[in-house]
C-alpha positions as CSV (number, residue, x, y, z in Angstrom):
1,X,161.8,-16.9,76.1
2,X,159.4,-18.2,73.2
3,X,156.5,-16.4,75.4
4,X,158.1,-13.4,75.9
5,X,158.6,-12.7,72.1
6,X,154.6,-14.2,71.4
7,X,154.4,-10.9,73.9
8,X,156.0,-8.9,71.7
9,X,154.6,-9.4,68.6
10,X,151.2,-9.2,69.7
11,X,151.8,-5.5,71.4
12,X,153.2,-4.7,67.9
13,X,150.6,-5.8,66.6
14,X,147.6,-3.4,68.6
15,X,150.2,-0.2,68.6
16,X,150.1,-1.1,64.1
17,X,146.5,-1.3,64.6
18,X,145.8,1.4,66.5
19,X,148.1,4.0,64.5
20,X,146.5,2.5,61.2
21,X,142.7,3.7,63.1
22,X,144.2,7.1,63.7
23,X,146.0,7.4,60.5
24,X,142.4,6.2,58.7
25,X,140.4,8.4,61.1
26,X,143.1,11.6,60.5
27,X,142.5,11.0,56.4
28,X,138.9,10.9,56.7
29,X,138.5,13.9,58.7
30,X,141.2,15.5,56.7
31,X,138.3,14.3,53.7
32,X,135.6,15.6,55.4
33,X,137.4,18.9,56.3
34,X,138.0,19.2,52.8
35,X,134.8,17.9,50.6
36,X,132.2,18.3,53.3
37,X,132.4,21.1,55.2
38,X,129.7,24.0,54.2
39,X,127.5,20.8,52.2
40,X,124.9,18.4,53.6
41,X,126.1,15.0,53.9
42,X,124.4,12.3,51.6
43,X,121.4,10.4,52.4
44,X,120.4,14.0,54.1
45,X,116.6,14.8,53.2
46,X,114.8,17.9,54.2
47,X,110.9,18.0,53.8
48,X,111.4,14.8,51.9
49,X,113.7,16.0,49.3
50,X,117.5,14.8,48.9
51,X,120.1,17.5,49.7
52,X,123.1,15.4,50.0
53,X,126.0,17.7,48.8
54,X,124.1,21.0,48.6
55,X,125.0,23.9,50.8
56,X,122.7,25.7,53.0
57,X,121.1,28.0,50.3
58,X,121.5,25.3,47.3
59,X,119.2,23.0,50.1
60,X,116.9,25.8,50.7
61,X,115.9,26.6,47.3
62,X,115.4,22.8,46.2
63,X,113.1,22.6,49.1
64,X,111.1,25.7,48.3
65,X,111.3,24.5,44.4
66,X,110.9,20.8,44.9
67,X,108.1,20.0,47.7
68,X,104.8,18.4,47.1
69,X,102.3,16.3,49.3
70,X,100.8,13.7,47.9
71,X,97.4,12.9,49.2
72,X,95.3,9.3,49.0
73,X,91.6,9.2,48.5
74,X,89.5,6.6,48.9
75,X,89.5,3.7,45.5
76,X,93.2,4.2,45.4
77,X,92.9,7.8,44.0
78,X,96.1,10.3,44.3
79,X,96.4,13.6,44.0
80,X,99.8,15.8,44.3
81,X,99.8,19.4,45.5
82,X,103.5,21.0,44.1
83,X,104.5,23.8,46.6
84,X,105.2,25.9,43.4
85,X,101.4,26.0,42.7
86,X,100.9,27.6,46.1
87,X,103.6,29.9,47.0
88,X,105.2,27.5,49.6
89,X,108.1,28.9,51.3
90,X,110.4,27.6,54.4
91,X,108.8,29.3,57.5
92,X,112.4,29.5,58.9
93,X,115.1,28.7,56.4
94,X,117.9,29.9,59.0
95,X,117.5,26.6,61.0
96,X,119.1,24.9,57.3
97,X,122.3,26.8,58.0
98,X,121.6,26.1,61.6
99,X,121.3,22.4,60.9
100,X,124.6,22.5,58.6
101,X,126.6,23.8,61.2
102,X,125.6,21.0,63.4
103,X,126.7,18.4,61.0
104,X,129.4,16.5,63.1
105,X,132.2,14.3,61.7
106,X,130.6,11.2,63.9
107,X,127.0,11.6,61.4
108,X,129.7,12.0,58.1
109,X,131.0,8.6,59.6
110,X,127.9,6.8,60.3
111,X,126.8,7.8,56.1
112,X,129.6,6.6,55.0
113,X,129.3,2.7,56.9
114,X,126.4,2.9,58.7
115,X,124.5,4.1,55.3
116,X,122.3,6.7,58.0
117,X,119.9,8.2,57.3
118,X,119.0,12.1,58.2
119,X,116.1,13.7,57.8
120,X,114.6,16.6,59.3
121,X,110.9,18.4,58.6
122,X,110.6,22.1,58.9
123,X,107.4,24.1,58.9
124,X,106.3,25.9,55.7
125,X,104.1,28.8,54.8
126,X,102.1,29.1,51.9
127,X,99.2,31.1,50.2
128,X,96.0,29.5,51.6
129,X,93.5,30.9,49.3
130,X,95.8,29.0,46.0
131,X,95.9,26.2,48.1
132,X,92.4,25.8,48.9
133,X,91.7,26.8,45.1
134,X,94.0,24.1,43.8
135,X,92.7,21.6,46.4
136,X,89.1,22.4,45.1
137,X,89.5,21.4,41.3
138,X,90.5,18.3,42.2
139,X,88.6,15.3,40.9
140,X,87.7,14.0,44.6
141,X,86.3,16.9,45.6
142,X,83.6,17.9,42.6
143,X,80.3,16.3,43.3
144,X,79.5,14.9,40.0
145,X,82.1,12.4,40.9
146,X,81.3,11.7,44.6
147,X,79.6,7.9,44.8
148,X,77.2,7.8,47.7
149,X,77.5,5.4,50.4
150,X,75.3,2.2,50.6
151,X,74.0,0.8,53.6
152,X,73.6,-2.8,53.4
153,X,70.9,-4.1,51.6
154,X,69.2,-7.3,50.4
155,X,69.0,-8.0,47.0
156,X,68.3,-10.5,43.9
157,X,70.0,-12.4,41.2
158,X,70.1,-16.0,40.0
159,X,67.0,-17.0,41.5
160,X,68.2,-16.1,45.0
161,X,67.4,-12.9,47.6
162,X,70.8,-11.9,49.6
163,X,72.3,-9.7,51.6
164,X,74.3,-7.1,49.9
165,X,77.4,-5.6,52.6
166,X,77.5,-1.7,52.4
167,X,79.7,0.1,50.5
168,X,81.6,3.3,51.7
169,X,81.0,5.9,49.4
170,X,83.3,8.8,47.7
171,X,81.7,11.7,49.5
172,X,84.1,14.0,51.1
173,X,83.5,16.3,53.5
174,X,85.1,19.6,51.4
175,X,86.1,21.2,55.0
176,X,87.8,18.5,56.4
177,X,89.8,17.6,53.7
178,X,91.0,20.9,53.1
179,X,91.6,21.8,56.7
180,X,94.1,18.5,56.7
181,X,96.0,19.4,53.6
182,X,96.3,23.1,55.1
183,X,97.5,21.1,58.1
184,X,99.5,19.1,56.3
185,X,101.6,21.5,54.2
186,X,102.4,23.5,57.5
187,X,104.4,21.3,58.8
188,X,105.5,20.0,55.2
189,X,104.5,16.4,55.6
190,X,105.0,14.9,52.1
191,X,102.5,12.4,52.2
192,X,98.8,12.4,53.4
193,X,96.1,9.3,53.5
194,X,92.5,10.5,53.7
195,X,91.5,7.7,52.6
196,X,90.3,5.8,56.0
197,X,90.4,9.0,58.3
198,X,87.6,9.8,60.3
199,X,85.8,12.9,59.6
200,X,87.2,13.0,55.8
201,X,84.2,11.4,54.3
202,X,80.1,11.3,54.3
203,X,79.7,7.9,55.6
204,X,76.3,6.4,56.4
205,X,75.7,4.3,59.4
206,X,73.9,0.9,59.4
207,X,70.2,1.6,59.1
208,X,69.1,-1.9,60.0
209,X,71.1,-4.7,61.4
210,X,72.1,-7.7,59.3
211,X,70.5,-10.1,60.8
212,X,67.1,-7.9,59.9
213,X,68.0,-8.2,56.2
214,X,69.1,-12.2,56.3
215,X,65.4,-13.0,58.1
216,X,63.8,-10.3,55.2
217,X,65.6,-12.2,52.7
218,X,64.2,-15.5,54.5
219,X,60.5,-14.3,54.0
220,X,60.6,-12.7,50.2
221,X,62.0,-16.2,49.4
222,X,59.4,-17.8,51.0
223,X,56.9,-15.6,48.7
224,X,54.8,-16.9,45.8
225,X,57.5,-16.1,42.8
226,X,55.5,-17.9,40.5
227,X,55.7,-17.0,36.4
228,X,53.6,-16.0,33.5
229,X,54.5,-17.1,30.2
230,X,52.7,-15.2,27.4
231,X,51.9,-16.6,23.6
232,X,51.6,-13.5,21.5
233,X,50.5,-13.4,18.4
234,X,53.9,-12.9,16.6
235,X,54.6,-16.3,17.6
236,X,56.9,-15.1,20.3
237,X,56.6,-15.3,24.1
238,X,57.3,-12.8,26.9
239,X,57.9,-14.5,30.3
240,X,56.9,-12.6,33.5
241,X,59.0,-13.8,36.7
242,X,60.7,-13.0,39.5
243,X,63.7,-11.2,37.9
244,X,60.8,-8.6,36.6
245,X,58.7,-8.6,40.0
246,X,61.7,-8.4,42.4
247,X,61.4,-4.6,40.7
248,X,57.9,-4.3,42.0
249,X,59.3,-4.9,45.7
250,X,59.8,-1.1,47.9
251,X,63.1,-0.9,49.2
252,X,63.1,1.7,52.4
253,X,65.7,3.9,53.6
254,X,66.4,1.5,55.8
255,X,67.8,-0.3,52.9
256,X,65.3,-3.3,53.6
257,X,62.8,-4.8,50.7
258,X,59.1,-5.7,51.2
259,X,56.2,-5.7,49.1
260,X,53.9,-2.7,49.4
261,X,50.3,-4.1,48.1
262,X,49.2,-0.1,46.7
263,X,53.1,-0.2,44.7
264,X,52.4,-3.7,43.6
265,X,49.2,-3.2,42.2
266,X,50.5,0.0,40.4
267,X,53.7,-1.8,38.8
268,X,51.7,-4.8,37.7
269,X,48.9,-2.2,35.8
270,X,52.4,-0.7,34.4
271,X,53.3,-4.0,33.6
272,X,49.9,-4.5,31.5
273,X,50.1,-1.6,30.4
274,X,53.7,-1.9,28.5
275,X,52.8,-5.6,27.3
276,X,49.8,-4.1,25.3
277,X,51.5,-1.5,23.6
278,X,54.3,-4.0,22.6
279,X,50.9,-6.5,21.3
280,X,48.5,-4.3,19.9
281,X,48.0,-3.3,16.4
282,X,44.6,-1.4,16.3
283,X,45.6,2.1,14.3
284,X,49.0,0.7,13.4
285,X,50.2,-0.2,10.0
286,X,49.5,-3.0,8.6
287,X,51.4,-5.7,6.3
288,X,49.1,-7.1,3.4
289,X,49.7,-9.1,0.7
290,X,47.6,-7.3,-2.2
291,X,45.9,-9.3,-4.9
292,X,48.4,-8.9,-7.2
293,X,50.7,-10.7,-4.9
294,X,52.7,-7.3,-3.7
295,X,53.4,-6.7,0.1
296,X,52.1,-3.7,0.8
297,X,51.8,-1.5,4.6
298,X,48.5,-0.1,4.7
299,X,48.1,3.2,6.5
300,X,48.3,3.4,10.9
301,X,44.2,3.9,10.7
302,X,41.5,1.6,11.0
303,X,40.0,-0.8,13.9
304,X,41.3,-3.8,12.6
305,X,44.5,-5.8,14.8
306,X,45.3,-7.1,18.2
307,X,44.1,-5.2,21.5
308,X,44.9,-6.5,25.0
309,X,42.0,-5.4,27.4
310,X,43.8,-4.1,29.8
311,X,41.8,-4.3,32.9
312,X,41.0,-7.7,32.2
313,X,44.5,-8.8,31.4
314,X,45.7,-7.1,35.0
315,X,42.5,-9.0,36.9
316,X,43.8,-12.4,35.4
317,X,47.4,-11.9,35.9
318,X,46.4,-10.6,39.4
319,X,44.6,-14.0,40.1
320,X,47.1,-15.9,38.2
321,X,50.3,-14.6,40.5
322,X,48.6,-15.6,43.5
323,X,48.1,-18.9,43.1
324,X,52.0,-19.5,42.6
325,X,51.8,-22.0,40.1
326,X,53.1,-21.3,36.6
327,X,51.1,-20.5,33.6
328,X,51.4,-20.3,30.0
329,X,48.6,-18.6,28.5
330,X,47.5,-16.1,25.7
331,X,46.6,-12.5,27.0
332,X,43.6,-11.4,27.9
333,X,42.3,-9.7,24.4
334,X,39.8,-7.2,24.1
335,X,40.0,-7.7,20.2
336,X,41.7,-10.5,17.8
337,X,42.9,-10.5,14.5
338,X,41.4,-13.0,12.1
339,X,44.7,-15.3,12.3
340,X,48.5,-15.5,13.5
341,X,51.0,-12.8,11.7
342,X,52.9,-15.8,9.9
343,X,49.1,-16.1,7.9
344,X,49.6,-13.2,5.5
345,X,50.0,-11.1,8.4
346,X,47.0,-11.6,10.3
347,X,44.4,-11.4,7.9
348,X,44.3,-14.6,7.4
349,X,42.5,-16.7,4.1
350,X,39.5,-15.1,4.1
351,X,38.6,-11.1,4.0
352,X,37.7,-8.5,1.4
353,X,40.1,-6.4,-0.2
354,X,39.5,-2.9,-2.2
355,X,42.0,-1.1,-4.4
356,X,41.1,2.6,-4.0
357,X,43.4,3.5,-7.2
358,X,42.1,0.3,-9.6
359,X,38.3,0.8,-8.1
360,X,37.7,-2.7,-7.6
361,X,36.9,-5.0,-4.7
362,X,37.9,-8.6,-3.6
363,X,36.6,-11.3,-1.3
364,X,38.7,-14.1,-0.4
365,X,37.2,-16.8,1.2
366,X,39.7,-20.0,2.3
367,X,42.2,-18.3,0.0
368,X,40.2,-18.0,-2.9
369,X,38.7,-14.9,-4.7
370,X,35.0,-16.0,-4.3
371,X,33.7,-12.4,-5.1
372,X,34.9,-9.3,-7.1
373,X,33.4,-6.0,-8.4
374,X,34.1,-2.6,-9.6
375,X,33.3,0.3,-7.0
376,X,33.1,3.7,-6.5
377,X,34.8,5.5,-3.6
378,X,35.2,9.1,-2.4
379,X,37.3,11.7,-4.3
380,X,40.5,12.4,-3.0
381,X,40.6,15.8,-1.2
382,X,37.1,16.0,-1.2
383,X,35.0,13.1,0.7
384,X,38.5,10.9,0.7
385,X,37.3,7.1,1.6
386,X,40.3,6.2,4.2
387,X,42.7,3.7,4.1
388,X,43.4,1.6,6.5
389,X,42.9,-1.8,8.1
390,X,39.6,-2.4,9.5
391,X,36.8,-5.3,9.8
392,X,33.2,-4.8,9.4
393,X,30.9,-3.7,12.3
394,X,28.4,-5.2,11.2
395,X,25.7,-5.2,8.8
396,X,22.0,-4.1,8.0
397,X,19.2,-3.9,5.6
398,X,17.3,-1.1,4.7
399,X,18.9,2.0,6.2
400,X,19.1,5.5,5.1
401,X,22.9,7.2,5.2
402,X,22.8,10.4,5.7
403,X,25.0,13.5,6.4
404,X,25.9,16.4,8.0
405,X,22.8,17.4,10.4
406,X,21.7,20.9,10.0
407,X,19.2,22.5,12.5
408,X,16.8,25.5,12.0
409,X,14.3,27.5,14.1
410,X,11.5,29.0,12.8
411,X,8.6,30.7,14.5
412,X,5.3,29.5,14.1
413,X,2.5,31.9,15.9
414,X,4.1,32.1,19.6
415,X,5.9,28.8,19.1
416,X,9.6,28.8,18.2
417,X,9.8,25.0,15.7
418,X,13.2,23.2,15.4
419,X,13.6,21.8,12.1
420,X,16.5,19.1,11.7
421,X,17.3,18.0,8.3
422,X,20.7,17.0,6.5
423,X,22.7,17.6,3.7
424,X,22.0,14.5,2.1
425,X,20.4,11.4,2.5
426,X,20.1,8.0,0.4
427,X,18.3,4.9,1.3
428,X,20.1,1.7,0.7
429,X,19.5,-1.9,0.8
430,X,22.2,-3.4,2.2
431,X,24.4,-1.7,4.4
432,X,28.2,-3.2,5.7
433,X,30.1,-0.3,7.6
434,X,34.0,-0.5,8.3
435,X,34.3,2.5,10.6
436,X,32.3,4.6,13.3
437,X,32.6,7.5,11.0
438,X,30.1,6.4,8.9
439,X,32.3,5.1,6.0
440,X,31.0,1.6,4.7
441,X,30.1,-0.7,2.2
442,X,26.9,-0.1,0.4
443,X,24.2,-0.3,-3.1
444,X,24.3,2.8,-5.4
445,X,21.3,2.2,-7.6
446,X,21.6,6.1,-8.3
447,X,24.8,5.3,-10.3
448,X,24.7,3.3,-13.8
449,X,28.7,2.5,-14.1
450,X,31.2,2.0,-11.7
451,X,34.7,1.6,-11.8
452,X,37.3,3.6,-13.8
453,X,38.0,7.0,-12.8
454,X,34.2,8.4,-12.0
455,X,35.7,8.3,-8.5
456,X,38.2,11.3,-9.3
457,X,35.4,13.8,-10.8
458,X,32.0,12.9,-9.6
459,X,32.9,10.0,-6.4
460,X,30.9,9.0,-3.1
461,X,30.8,10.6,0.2
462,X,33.8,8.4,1.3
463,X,31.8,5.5,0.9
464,X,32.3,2.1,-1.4
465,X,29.6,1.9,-3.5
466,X,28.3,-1.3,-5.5
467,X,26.2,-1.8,-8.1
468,X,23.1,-3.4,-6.0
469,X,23.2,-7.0,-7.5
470,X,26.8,-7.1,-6.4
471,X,26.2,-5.2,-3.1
472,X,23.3,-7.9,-2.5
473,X,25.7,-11.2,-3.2
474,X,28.4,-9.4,-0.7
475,X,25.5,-8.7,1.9
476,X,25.4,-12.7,1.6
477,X,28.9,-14.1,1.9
478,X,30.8,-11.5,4.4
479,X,30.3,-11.8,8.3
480,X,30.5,-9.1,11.0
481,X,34.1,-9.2,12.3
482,X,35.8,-10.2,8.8
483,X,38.7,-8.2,8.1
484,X,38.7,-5.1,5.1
485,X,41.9,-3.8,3.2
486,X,41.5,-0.6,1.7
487,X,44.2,1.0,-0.2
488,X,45.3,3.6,-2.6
């Protein structure tokens, strides 16, 4: 009896549970009869864009209105192309009403506890020459910003040759790009990653293995990298090492590096050729303590300063490289200054100085004024005695100056006679020139006073001229090579 009833209540309970199902089942479908019928169900995407709850013409114009493709480039770049921009329309907006009519009450179920998902892709039409127009400004696609592709390579740093892996560049092809977004949009994809596709982009293939590069990077290490160091007369010092040289190496196409003897030799005279114009200081101005204890710059003329000889500097340096050991030495000078910059800026303790303005002259010898005398220069504007740094030639006894050569013909008979003569001459005794112009130090025993302001009506040719005793006594103390300050 107590099974029977257990029988009972358990039929009760399926025929409860059953008419509860078709009870729930008859109020959703009278729900979806009444809220979802002529809408998209939610969770519905067309062309990537939600239309839960819109009817067939509400879905059609968000489509049209809200569809983009985003496309990936290469270093992460993005780009979006809005369907607005080029005209994009549904190629068959029917198949939306279509699609609507299809919705079932099973799919409004499956949303509702089976959180499905439906999504459907229809093809679009669009205005190909905005699209290709739009597609064409973008960033990725001007050249300006395209990076090349580089094949691997070997390379330096920190005292060590390596292999460098290649590098995929930036460079699109334009035609292939824009053929996939045409693509793309067509059938309304909403996303599109160019940025490992074949075909999308200019890349290189490997010129040389990398084994090549590991055994080239096994034999430039196994070069002579020895280093230079250079004392220059500033008291500084420029080294010359492999950090420099590794620039003197030729890297091929191929992307491999080898020294090329013609290239080496040309970098190492450029080389030369850069330290010397950092060094030398022939017809540059000069710093100079004046005797009255003023630092002056005298004018960017005269012979006077530091010049490397060049050729001589890039046959040492040439010898010294290939030996591979290390060397600290001085360039190879052409010319010297008397002393380093740090002693009154080259010139040292002993030269001779001349104040163009007060018309007096100065030797120091050891840092003491063993010599002085008035002068008499060239007027200014007229036979103007330069200023500038220079040191003297050399000097002589017994010479006549002269000027300007003038020729003549004349006939004498059947004989045509050249005549030279000049416009001036004057002997002197003792003769100490400063330039190759003819401009030097020299006896007037034509003139009774010197000094004062003769110079400014009735002055030399551009000459300094001394009385002859003082000219004589300078003869005596100064040395070819010792250096002369002449300023205004």
């Amino acid at each position: 009896m107590k099974r029977m009833n257990d029988r009972r209540i358990l039929r009760d309970l399926c025929i409860m549970t059953v008419l509860g199902l078709l009870l729930g089942l008859a109020a959703l479908g009278f729900v979806y009869h009444r809220d979802c019928k002529g809408i998209f169900l939610r969770s519905t995407r067309i062309n990537g864009v939600n239309v839960a709850g819109m009817t067939a013409e509400q879905a059609e114009d968000a489509v049209t209105k809200n569809y983009s493709l985003k496309v990936l480039f290469r270093e992460g770049k993005r780009e979006t192309l809005k369907g607005t921009a080029i005209d994009y329309e549904l190629e068959e907006p029917s198949i939306i009403r279509h699609q609507l009519k299809r919705q079932s009450f099973g799919e409004y179920l499956s949303s509702l506890y089976l959180h499905g998902q439906h999504s459907m892709t229809l093809r679009g039409n669009f205005s190909e020459k905005k699209l290709r127009k739009a597609v064409m400004k973008w960033p990725e696609m001007q050249e300006k910003n395209m990076k090349k592709p580089k094949s691997a390579r070997v390379s330096y740093e920190d005292g060590k040759f390596f292999v460098v892996k290649p590098a995929k560049g930036t460079v699109v092809n334009k035609g292939n790009v824009l053929e996939a977004v045409e693509e793309a949009v067509s059938v309304s994809m909403t996303g599109l990653d160019i940025s490992g596709g074949s075909g999308y982009y200019k890349d290189k293939a490997p010129a040389v293995s990398e084994k090549q590069l590991k055994e080239d990077c096994r034999q430039l290490s196994g070069m002579s990298w020895s280093s230079v160091t250079y004392e220059l007369p500033d008291g500084s010092k420029k080294v010359l090492d492999a950090n420099q040289m590794k620039d003197w190496l030729v890297r091929g196409e191929d992307g491999r590096l080898k020294r090329d003897d013609e290239v080496w030799e040309q970098k190492l005279t450029a080389f030369v050729a850069r330290l010397a114009d950092s060094v030398d200081t022939v017809d540059s101005p000069h710093k100079f303590k004046t005797h009255s204890g003023k630092v002056i710059r005298l004018q960017a003329r005269g012979y006077y300063g530091w010049k490397i000889d060049r050729e001589g500097e890039a046959a040492r340096l040439s010898k010294d490289l290939k030996k591979g050991a290390d060397v600290e030495r001085k360039p190879v000078y052409a010319q010297t200054e008397a002393a380093p910059y740090s002693d009154n800026y080259g010139f040292g303790d002993t030269y001779v100085e001349v104040n163009l303005n007060a018309q007096h002259l100065w030797m120091y010898k050891d840092g003491r004024v063993v010599f002085q005398t008035d002068v008499v220069s060239g007027t200014r504007g007229v036979h103007e005695t330069p200023a500038g740094a220079y040191f003297l030639l050399t000097k002589a006894r017994n010479v006549v100056l002269r000027g300007p050569a003038k020729t003549t013909t004349e006939k004498k008979g059947k004989k045509t006679v050249t005549k030279t003569s000049y416009e001036w001459e004057s002997p002197v005794s003792y003769w100490m020139p400063i330039n190759y112009e003819g401009v030097g130090m020299h006896d007037a025993n034509w003139r009774g006073v010197f000094g004062g302001s003769i110079w400014t009506y009735n002055g030399s040719h551009g000459c300094i001229n001394l009385p002859p005793s003082k000219a004589a006594r300078l003869f005596s103390l100064v040395q070819t090579g010792i250096p002369v300050a002449v300023y205004y």
